[in-house]
N, C-alpha and C positions, 0 to 999 in steps of 0.2 A: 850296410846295404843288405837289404833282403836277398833271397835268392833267386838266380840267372838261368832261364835258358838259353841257349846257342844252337839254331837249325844250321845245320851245311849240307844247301842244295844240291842235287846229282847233274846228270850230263845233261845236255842242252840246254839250247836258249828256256829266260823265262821270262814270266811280268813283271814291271817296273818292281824295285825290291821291298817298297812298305806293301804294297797286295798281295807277293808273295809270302810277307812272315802274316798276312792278317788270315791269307788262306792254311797257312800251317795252323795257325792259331786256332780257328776254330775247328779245322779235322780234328786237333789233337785234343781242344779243351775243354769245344764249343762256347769259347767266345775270345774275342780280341784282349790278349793280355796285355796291351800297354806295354811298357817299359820292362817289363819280367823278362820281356824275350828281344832276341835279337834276332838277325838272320844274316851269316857269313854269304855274303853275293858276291858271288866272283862269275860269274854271268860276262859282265863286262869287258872281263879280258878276255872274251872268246867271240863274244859278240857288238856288233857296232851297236845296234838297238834295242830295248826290250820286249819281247809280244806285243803286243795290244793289250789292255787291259780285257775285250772282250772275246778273247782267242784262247780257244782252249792250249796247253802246251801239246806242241803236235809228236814231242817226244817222251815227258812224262818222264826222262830217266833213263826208257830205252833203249834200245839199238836202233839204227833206221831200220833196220831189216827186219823187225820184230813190230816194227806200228800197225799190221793190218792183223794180226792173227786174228783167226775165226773165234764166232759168238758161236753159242748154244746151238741155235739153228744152223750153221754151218761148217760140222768138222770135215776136216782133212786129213787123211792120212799123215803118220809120221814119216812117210817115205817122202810125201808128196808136202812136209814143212820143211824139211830137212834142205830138199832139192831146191826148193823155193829161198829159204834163208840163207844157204852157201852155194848157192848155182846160182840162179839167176840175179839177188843180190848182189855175189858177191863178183863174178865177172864181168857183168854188167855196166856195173860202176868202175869197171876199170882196173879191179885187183886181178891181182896173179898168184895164181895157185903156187904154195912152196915146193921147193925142190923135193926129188926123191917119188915113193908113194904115195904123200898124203895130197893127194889133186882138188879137195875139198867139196868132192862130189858124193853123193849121197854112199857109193857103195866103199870110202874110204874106210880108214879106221875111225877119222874123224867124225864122219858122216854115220857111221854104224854107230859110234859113241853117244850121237844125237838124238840117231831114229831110239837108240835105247834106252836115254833118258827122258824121251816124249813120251814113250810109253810108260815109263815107271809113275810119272808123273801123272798122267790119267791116272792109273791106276790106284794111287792113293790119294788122290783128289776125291778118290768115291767114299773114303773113310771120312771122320770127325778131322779135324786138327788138334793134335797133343802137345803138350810143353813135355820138352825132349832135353831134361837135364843130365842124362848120362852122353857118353861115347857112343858113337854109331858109326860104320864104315862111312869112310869118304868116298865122294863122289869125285873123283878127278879129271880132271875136263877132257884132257888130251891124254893118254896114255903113254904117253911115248917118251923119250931119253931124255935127260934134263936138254941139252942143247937143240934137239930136234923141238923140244915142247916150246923153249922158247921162243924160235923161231919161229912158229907156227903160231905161238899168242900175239906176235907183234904184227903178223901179218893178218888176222883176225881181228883185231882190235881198230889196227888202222881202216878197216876197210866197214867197220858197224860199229866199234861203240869210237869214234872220232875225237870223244873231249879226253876218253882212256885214255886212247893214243896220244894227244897231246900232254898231257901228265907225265904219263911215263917215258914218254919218245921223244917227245916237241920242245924241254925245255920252259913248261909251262907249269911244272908242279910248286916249283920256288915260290913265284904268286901269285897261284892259288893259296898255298898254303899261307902266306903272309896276312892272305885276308882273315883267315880266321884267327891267327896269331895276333892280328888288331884287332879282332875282337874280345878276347880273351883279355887282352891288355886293357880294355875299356872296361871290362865287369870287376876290374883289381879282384879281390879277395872273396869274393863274392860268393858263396854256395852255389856249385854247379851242374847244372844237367845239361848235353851236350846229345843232339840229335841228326843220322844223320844219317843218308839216301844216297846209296846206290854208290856213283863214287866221290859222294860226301862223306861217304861210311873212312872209306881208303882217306881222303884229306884229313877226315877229324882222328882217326887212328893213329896216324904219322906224327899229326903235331902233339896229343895227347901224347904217344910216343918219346917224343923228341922234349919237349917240355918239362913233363912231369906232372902236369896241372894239375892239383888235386881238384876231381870230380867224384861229385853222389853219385850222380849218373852218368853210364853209357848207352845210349838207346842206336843200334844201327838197323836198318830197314832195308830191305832189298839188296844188300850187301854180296858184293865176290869179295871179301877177303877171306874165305874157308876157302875159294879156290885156289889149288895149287901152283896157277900160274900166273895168281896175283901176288902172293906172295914169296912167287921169286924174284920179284920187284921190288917186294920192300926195302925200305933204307935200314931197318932191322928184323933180326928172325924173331917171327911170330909169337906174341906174348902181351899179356894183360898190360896196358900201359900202368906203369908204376901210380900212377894217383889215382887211378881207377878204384872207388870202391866194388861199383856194384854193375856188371853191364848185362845186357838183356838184346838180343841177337833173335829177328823176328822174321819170316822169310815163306812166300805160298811157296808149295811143292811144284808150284807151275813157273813159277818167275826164273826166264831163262836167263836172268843177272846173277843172281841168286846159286849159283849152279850146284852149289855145296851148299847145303842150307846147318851146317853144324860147326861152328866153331871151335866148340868145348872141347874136341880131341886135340887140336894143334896149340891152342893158344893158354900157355899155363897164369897163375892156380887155376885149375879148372876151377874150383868151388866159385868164383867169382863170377861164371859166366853162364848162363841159361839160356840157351837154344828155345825159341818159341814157333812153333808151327801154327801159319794162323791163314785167313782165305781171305784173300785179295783177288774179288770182282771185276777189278778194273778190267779192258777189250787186253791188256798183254798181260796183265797179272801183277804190275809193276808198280804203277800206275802210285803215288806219293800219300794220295787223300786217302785209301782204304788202308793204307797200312797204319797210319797214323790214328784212324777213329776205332780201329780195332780194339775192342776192352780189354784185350792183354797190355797190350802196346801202353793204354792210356791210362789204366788200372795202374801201371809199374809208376809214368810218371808223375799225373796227380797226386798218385802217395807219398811218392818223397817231398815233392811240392808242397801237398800240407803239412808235412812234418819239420821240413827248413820252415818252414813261416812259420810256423806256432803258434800258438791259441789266437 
């Protein structure tokens, strides 16, 4: 058997699952790979139906609270996203601020944590994007005590990114994860690159993890697992999954999923992991299809691609 891709889609609902691998397919390849590729859709167990074929995904991967950020023509202060994405979002809908100080309003530590990653993030948004293969401070989301942090991730999570929540809270990660573990089982032996968004990133990592499955490739896109409060979740502490040759960690400076955008300092051998800084268009930054046609992104997988297939 020739060689295998594996997509594993992020949060939210999507379209029915052969137009979603034929949309990965050509962001990533530009054109429908047939049988080369597969697509891990676990979609289903979170949702009764699929989009429409003619609707765009109203989440992209997302947080609900993250679907309208402003275009070009309309910025907003970082006070004035901040307050919007953990105020009015986030009480709105019916969450409760954690105990203690962090109330999750703008002038928290949380909130200050925010306004000062939206500005850092403009702020190198106005440079190139670099391939970032050394160590660089971490970005850690919440500042605060491991137990404080925790609590504080779970009630965040449940309240914006929802299918998170079910993952790691709901009792929901077993199958999920099952789904790609059938997929894996279906490619037997097969030369593998494994692709995968937001918290497909976190699914394919665990089971790559937990497995051992010898892969060429690791490609994760919009990924929180450099953040620290995703990886206090893990089922193990942070590290190159044993069959992993080669992974490749791709992330815009704006993608507030993303929130750490370097893996290479937590997760050893480093030499095996390349941090790629690249610019994703999409209205939140997240968004599947630009991260995917981006020529770093595609550049990496193409070329192992033609190098398993051979002449």
């Amino acid at each position: 058997m020739g060689p295998r891709v594996i997509y594993v889609h992020g949060n939210g609902n999507k379209v029915r699952a052969e137009l979603l691998k034929s949309q990965w397919d050509r962001a990533l390849f530009g054109r429908d790979m047939g049988e080369v590729s597969r697509m891990a859709y676990w979609a289903p167990l979170r949702y009764d139906t699929p989009l429409p074929d003619s609707e765009p995904d109203p989440l992209d991967g997302a947080p609900e609270a993250f679907q309208e950020l402003p275009g070009p023509a309309a910025v907003e202060a970082p006070e004035e996203f901040v307050a919007r994405t953990l105020g009015e979002s986030w009480f709105e809908s019916g969450g409760a601020a954690p105990e203690g100080p962090w109330t999750g309003e703008a002038g928290d530590p949380l909130g200050r944590w925010l306004r000062d990653m939206t500005y850092l993030a403009d702020t190198l948004a106005e440079g190139p994007p670099a391939q970032g293969p050394g160590p660089e401070p971490g970005l850690e989301a919440l500042p605060l005590p491991a137990p404080a942090r925790k609590a504080v991730f779970r009630i965040l999570v449940k309240h914006t990114f929802k299918d998170v929540h079910a993952y790691f809270f709901g009792g929901a990660g077993p199958a999920i994860r099952d789904v790609l573990r059938a997929e894996l089982d279906a490619v037997g032996d097969a030369p593998l690159l494994v692709v995968g968004h937001s918290l497909g990133s976190i699914v394919a990592y665990e089971v790559l993890a937990e497995t051992r499955r010898e892969t060429e490739l690791f490609v994760t896109v919009g990924s929180p697992l450099a953040v620290k409060e995703v990886q206090d979740h893990l089922a193990a502490p942070p590290a190159v999954p044993a069959g992993v040759r080669v992974w490749r960690n791709a992330s815009d400076l704006r993608d507030l999923v993303a929130l750490d955008h370097t893996l290479r300092p937590e997760y050893a051998p480093q030499e095996r992991i390349t941090d790629l800084l690249v610019v994703n268009d999409s209205p939140n930054h997240h968004g599947i299809a630009p991260y995917l046609a981006d020529a770093q992104v595609r550049g990496a997988c193409q070329e192992v691609l033609d190098r398993l297939a051979g002449p």
